[in-house]
PDB file of N, H, CA, C and O in Angstrom:
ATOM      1  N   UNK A   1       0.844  -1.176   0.000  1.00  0.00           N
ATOM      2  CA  UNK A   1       0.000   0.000   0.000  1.00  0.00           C
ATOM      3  C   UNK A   1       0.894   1.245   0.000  1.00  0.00           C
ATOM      4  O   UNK A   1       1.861   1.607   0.671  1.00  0.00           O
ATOM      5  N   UNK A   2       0.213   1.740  -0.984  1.00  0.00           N
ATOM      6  H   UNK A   2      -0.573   1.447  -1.529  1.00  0.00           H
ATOM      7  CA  UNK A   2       1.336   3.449  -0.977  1.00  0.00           C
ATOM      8  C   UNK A   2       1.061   4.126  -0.137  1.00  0.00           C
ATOM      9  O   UNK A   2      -0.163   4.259  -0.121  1.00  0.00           O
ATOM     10  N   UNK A   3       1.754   4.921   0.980  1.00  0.00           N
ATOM     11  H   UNK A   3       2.749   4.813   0.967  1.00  0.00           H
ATOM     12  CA  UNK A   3       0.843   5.646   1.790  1.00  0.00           C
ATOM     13  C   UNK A   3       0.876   7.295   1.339  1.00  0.00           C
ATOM     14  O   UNK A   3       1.765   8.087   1.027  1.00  0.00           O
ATOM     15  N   UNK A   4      -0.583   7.350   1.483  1.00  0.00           N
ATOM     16  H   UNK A   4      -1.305   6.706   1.736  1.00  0.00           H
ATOM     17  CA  UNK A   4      -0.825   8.648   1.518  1.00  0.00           C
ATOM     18  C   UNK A   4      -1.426   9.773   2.189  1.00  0.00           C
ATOM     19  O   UNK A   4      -2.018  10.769   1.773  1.00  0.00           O
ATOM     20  N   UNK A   5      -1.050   9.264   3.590  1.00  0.00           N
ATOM     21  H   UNK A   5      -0.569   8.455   3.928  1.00  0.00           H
ATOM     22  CA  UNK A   5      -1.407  10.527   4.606  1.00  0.00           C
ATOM     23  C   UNK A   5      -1.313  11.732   4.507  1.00  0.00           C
ATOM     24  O   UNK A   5      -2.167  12.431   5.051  1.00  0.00           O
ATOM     25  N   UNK A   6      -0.500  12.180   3.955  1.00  0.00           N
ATOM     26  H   UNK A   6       0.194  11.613   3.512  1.00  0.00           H
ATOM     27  CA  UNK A   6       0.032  13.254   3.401  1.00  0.00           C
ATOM     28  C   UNK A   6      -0.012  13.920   1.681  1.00  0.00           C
ATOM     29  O   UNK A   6       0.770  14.400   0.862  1.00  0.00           O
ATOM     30  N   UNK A   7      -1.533  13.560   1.810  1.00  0.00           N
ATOM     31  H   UNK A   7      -2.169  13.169   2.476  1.00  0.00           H
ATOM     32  CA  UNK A   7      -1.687  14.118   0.134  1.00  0.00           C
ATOM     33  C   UNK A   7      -2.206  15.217   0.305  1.00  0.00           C
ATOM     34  O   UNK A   7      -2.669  15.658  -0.746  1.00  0.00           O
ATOM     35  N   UNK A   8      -2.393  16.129   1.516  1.00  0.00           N
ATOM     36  H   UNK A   8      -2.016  15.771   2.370  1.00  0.00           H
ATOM     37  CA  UNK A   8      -2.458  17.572   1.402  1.00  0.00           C
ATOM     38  C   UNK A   8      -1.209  18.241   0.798  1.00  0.00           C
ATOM     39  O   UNK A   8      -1.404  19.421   0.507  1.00  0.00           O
ATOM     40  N   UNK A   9      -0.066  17.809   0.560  1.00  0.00           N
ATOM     41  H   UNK A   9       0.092  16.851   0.797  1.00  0.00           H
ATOM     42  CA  UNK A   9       1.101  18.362   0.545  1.00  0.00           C
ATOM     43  C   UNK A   9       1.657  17.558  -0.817  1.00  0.00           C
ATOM     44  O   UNK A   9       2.455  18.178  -1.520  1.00  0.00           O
ATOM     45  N   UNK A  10       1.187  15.922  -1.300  1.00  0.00           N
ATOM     46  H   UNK A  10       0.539  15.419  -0.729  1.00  0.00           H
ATOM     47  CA  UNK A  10       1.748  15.651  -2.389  1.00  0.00           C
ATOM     48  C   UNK A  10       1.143  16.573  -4.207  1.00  0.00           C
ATOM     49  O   UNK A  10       0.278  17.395  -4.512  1.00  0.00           O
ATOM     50  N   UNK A  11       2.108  15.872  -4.872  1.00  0.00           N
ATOM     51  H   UNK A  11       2.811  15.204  -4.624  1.00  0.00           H
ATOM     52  CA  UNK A  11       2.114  15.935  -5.808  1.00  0.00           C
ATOM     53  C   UNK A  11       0.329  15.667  -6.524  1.00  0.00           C
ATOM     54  O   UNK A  11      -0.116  14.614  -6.066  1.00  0.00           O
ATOM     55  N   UNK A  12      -0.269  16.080  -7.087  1.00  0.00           N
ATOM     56  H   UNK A  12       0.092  16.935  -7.459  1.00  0.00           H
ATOM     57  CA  UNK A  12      -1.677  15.481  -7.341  1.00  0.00           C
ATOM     58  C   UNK A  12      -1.645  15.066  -8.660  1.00  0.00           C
ATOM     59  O   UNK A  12      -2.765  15.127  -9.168  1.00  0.00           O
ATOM     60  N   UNK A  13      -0.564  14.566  -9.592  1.00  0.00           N
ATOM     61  H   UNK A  13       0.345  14.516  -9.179  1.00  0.00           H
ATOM     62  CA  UNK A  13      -0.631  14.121 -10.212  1.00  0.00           C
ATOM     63  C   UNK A  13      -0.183  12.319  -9.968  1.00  0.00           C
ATOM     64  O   UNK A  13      -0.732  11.306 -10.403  1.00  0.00           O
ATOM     65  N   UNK A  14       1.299  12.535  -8.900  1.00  0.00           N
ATOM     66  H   UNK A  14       1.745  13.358  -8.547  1.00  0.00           H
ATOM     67  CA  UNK A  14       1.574  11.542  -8.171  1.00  0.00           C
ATOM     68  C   UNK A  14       0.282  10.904  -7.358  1.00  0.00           C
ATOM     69  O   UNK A  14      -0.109   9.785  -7.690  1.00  0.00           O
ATOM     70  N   UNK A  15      -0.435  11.682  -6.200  1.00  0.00           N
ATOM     71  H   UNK A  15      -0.117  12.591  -5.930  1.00  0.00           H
ATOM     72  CA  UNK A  15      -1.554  11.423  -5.056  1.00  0.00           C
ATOM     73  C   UNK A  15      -2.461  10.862  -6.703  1.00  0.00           C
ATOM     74  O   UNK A  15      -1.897   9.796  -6.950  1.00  0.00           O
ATOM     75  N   UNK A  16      -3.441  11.081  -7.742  1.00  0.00           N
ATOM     76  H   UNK A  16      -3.899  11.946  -7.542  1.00  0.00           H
ATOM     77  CA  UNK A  16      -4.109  10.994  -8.278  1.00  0.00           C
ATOM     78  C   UNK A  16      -3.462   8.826  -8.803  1.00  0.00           C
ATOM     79  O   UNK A  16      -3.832   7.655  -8.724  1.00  0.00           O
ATOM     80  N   UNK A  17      -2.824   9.327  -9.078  1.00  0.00           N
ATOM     81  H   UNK A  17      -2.523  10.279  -9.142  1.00  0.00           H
ATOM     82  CA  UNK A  17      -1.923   7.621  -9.668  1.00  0.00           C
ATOM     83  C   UNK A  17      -1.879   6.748  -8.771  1.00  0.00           C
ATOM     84  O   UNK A  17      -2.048   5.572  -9.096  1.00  0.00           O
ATOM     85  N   UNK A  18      -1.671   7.056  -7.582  1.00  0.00           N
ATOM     86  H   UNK A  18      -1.534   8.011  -7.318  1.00  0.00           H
ATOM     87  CA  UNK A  18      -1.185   5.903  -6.254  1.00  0.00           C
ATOM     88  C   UNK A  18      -2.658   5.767  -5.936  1.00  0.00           C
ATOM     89  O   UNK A  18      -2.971   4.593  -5.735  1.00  0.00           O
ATOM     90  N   UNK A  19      -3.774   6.741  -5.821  1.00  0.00           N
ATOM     91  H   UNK A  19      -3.520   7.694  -5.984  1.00  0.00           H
ATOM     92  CA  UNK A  19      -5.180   6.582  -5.364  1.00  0.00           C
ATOM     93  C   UNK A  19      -5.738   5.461  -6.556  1.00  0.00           C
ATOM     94  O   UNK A  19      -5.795   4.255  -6.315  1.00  0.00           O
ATOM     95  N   UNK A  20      -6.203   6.157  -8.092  1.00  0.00           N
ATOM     96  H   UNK A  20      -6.157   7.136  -8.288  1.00  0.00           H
ATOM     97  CA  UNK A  20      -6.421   5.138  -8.631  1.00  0.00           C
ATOM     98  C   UNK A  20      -5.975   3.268  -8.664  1.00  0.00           C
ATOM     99  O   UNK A  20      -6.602   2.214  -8.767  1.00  0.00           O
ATOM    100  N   UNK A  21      -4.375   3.731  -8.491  1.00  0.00           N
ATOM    101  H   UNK A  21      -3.866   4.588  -8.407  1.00  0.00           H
ATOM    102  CA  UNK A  21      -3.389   2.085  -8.681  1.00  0.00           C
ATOM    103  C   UNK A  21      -4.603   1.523  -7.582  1.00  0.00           C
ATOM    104  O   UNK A  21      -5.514   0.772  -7.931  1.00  0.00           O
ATOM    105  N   UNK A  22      -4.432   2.005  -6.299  1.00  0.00           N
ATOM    106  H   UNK A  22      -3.692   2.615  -6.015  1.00  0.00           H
ATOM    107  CA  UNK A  22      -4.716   1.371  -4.801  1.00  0.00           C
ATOM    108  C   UNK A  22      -6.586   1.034  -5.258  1.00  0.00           C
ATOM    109  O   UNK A  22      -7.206   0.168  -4.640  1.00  0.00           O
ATOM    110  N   UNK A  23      -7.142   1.721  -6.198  1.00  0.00           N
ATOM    111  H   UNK A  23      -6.639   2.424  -6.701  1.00  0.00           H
ATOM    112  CA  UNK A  23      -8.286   1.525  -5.616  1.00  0.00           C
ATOM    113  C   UNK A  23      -8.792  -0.113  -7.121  1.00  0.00           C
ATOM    114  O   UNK A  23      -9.670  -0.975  -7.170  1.00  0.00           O
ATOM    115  N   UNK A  24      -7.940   0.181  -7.778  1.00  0.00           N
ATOM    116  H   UNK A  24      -7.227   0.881  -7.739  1.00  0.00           H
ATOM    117  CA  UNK A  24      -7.781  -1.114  -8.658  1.00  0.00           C
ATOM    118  C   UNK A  24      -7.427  -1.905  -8.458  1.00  0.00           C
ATOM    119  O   UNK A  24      -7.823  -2.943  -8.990  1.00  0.00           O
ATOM    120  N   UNK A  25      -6.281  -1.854  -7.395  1.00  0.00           N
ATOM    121  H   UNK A  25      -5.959  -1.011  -6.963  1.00  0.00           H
ATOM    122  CA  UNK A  25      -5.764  -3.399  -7.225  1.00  0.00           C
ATOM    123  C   UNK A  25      -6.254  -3.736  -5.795  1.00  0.00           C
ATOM    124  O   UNK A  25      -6.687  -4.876  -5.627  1.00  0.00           O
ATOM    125  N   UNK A  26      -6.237  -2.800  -4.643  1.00  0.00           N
ATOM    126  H   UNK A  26      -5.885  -1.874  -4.779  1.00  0.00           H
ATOM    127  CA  UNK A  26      -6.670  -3.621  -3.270  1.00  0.00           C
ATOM    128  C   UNK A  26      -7.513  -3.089  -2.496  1.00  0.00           C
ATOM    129  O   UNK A  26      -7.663  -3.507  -1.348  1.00  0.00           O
ATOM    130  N   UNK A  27      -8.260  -1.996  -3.029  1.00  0.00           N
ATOM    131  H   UNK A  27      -8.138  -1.656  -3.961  1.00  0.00           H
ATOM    132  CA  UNK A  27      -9.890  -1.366  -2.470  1.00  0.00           C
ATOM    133  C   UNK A  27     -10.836  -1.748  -3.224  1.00  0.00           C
ATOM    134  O   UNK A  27     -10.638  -1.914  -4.427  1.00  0.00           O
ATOM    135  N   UNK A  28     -12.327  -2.007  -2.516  1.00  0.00           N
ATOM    136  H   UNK A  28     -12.488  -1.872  -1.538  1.00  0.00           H
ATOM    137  CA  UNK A  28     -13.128  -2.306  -3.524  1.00  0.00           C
ATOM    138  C   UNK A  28     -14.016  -0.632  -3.149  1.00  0.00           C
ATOM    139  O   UNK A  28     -14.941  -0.383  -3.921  1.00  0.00           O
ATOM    140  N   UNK A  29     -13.757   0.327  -2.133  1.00  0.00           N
ATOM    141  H   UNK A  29     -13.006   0.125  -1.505  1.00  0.00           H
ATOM    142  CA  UNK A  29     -14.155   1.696  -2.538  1.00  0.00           C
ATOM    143  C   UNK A  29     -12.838   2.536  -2.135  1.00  0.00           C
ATOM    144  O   UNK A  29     -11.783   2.137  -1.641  1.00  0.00           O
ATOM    145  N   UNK A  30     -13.221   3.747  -2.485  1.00  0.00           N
ATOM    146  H   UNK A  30     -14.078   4.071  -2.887  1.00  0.00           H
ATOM    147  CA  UNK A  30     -12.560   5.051  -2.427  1.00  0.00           C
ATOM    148  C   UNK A  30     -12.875   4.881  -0.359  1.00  0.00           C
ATOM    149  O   UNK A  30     -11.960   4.533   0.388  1.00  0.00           O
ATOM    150  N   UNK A  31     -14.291   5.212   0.149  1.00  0.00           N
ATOM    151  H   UNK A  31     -15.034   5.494  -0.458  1.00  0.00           H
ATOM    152  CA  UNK A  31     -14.053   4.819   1.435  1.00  0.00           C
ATOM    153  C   UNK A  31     -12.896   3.904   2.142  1.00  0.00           C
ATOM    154  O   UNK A  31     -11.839   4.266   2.659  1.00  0.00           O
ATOM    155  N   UNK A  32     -13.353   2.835   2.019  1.00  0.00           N
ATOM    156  H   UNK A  32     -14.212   2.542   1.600  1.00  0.00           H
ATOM    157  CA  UNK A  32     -12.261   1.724   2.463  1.00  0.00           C
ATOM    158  C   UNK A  32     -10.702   2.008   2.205  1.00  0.00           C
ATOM    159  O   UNK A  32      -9.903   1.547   3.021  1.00  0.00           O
ATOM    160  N   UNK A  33     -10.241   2.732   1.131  1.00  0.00           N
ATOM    161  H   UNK A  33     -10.890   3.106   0.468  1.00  0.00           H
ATOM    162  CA  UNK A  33      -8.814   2.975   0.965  1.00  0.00           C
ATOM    163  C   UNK A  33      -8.464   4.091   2.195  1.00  0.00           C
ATOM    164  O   UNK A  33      -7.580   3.920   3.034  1.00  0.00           O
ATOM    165  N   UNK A  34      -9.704   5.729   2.082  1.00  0.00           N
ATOM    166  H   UNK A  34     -10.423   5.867   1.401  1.00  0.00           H
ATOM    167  CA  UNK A  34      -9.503   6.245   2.910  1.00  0.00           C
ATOM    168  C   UNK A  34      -9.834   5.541   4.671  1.00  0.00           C
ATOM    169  O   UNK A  34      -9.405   6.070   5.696  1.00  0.00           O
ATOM    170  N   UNK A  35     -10.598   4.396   4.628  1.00  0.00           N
ATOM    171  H   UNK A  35     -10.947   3.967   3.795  1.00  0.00           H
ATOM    172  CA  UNK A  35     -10.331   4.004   5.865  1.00  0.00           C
ATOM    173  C   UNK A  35      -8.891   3.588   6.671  1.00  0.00           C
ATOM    174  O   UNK A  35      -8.408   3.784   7.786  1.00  0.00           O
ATOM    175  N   UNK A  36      -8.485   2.853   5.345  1.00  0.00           N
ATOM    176  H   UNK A  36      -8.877   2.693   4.439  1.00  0.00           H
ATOM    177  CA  UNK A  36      -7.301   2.171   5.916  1.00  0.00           C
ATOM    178  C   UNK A  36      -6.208   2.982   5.741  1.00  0.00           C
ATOM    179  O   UNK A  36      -5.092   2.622   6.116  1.00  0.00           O
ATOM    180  N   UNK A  37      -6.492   4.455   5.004  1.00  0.00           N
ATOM    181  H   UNK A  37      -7.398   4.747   4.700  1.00  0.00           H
ATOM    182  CA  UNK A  37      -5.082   5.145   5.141  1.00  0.00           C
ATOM    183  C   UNK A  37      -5.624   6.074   6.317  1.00  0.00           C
ATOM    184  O   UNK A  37      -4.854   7.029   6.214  1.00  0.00           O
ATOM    185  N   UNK A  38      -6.225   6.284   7.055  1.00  0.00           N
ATOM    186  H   UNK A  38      -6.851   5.508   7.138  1.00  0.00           H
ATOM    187  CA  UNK A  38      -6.667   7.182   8.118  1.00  0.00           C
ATOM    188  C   UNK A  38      -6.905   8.489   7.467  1.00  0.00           C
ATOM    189  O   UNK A  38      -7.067   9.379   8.302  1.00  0.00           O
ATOM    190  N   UNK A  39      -6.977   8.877   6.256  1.00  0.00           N
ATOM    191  H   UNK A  39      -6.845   8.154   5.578  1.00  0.00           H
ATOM    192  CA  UNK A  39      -7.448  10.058   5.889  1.00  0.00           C
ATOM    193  C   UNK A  39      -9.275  10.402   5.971  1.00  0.00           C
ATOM    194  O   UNK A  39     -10.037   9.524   6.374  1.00  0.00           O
ATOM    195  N   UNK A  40      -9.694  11.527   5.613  1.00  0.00           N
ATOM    196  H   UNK A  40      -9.075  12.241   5.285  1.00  0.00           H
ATOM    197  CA  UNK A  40     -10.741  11.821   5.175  1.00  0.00           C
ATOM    198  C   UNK A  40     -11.641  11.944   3.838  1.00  0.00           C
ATOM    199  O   UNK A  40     -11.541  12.935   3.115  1.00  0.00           O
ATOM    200  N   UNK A  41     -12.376  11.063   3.600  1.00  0.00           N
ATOM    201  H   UNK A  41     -12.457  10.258   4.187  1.00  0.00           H
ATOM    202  CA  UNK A  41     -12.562  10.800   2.258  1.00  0.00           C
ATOM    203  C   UNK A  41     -12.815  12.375   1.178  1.00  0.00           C
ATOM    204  O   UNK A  41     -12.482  12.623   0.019  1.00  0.00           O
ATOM    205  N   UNK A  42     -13.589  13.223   2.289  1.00  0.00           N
ATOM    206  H   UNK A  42     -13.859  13.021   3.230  1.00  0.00           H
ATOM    207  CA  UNK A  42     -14.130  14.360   1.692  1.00  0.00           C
ATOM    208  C   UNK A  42     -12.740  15.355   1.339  1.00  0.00           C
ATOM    209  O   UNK A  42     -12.567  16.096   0.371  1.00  0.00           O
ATOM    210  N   UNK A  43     -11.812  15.064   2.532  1.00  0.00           N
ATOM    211  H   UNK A  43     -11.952  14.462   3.318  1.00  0.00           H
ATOM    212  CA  UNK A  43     -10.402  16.292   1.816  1.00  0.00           C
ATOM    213  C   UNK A  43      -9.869  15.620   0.599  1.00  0.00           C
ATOM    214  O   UNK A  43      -9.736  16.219  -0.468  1.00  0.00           O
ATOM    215  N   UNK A  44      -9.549  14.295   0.783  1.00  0.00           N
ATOM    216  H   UNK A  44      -9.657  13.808   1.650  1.00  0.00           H
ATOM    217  CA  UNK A  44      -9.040  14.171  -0.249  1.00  0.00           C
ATOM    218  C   UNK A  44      -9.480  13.938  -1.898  1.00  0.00           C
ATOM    219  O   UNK A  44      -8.754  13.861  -2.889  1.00  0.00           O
ATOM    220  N   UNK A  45     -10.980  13.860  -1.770  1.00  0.00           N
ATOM    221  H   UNK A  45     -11.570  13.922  -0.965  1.00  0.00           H
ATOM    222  CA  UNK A  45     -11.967  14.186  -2.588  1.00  0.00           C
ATOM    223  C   UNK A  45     -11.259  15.709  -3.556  1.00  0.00           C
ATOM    224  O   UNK A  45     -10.681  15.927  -4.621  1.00  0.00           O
ATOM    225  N   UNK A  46     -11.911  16.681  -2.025  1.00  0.00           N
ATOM    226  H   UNK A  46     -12.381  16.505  -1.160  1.00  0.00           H
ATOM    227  CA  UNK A  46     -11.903  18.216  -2.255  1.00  0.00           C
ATOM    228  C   UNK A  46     -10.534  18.540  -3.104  1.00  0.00           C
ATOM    229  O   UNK A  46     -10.648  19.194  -4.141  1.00  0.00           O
ATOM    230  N   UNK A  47      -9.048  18.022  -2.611  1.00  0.00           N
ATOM    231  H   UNK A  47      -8.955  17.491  -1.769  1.00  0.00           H
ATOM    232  CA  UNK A  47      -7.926  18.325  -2.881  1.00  0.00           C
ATOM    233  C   UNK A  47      -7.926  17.713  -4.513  1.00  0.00           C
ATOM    234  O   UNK A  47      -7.460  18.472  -5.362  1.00  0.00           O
ATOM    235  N   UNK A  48      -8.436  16.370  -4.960  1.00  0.00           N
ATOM    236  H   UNK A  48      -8.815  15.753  -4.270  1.00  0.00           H
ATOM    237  CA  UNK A  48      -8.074  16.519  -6.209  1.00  0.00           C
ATOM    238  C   UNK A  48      -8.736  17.169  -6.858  1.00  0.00           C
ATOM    239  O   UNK A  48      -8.341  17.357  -8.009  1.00  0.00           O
ATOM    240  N   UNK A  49      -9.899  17.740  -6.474  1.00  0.00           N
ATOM    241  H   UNK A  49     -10.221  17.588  -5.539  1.00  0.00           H
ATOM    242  CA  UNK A  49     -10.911  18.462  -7.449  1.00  0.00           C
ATOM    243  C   UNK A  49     -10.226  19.902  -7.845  1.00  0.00           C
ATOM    244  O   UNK A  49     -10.347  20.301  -9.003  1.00  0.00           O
ATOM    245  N   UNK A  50      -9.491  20.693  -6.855  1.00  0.00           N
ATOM    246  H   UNK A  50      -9.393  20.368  -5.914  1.00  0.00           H
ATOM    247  CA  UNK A  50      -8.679  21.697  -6.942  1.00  0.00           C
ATOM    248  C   UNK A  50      -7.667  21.459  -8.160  1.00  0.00           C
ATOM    249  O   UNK A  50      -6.990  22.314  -8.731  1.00  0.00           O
ATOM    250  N   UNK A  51      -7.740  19.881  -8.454  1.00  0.00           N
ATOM    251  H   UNK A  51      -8.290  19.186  -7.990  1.00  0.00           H
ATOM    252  CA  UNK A  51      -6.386  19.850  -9.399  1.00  0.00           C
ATOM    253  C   UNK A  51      -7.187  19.519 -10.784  1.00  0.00           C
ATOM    254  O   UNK A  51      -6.740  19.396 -11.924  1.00  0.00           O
ATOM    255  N   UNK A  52      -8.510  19.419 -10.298  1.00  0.00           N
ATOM    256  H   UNK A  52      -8.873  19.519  -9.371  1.00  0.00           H
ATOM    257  CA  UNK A  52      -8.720  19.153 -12.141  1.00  0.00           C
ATOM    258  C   UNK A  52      -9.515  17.721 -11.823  1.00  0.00           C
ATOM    259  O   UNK A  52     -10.485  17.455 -12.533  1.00  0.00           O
ATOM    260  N   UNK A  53      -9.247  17.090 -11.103  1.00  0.00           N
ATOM    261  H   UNK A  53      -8.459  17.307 -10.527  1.00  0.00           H
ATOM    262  CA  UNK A  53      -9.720  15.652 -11.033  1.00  0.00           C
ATOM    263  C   UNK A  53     -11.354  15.703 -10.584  1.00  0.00           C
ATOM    264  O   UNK A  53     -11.927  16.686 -10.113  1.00  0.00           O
ATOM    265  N   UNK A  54     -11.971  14.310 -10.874  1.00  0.00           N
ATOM    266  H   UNK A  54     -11.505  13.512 -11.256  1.00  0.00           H
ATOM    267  CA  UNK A  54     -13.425  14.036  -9.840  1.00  0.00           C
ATOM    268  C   UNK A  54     -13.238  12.817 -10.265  1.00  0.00           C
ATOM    269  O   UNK A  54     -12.748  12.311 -11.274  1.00  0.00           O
ATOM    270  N   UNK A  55     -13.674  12.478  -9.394  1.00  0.00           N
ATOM    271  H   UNK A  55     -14.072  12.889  -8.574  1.00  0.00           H
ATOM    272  CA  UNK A  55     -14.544  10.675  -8.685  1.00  0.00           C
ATOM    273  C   UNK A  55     -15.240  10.319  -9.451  1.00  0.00           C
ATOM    274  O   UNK A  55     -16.368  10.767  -9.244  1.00  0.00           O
ATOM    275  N   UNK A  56     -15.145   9.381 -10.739  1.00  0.00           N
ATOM    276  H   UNK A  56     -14.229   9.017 -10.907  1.00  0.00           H
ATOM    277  CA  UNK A  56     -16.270   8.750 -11.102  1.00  0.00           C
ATOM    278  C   UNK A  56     -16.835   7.417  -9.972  1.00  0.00           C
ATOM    279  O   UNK A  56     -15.878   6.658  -9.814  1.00  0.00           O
ATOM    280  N   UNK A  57     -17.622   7.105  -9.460  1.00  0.00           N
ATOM    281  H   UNK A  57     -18.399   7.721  -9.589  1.00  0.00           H
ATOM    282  CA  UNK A  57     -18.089   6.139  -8.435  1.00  0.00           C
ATOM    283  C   UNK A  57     -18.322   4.836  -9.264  1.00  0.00           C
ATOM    284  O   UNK A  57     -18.043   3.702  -8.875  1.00  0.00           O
ATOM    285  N   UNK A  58     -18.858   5.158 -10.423  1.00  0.00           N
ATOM    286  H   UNK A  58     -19.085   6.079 -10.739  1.00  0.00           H
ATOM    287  CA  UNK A  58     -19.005   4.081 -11.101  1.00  0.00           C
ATOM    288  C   UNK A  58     -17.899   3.055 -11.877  1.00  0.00           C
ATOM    289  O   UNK A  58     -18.062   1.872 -12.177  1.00  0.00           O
ATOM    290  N   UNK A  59     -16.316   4.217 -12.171  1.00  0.00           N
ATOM    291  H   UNK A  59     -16.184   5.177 -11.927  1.00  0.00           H
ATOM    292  CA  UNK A  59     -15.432   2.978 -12.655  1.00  0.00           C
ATOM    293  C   UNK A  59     -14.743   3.090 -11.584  1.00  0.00           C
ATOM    294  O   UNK A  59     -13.674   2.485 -11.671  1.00  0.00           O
ATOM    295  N   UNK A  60     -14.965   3.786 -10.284  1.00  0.00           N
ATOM    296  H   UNK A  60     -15.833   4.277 -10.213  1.00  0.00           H
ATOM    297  CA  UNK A  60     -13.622   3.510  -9.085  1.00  0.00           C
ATOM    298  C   UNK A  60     -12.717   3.873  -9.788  1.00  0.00           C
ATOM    299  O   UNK A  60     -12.069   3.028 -10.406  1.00  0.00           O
ATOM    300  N   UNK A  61     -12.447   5.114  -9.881  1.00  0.00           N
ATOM    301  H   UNK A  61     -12.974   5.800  -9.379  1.00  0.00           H
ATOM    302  CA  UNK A  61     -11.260   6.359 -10.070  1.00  0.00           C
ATOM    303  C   UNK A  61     -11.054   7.636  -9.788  1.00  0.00           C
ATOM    304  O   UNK A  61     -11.754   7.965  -8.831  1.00  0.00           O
ATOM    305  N   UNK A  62     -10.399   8.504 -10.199  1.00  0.00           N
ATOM    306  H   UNK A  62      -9.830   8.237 -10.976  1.00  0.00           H
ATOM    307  CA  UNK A  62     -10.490  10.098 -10.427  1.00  0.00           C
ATOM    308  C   UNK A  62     -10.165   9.887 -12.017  1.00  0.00           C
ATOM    309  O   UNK A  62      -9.582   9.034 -12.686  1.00  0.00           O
ATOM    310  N   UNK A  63     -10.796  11.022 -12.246  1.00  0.00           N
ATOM    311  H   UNK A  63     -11.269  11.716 -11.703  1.00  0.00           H
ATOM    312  CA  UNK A  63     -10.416  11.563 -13.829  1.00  0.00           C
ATOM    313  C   UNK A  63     -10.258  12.790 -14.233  1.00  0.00           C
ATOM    314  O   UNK A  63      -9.985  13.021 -15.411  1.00  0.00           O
TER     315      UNK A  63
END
């Protein structure tokens, strides 16, 4: 697991790649990844949206 506690401060092109990889290969949601990384689903939501990104729910990604 990549950790990303600290994706207030990463890269969001990097944070955007390690979220998708993680939620393809060993989350079956965006919740559950943010469970098990102790983040908040909604910042880190909010933070990629600042970069251009959103959540499709339906293929489990950002885009």
């Amino acid at each position: 697991m990549i950790p990303i506690k600290r994706f207030a401060t990463m890269d969001p092109y990097i944070l955007v790649s390690a979220v998708n990889m993680q939620l393809r290969d060993e989350f079956s949601s965006l919740e559950d990844l943010c469970a098990a990384q102790e983040i908040d689903v909604n910042a880190l939501k909010e933070r990629l949206k600042k970069s251009g990104f959103k959540y499709d729910q339906e293929q489990r990604q950002f885009k």
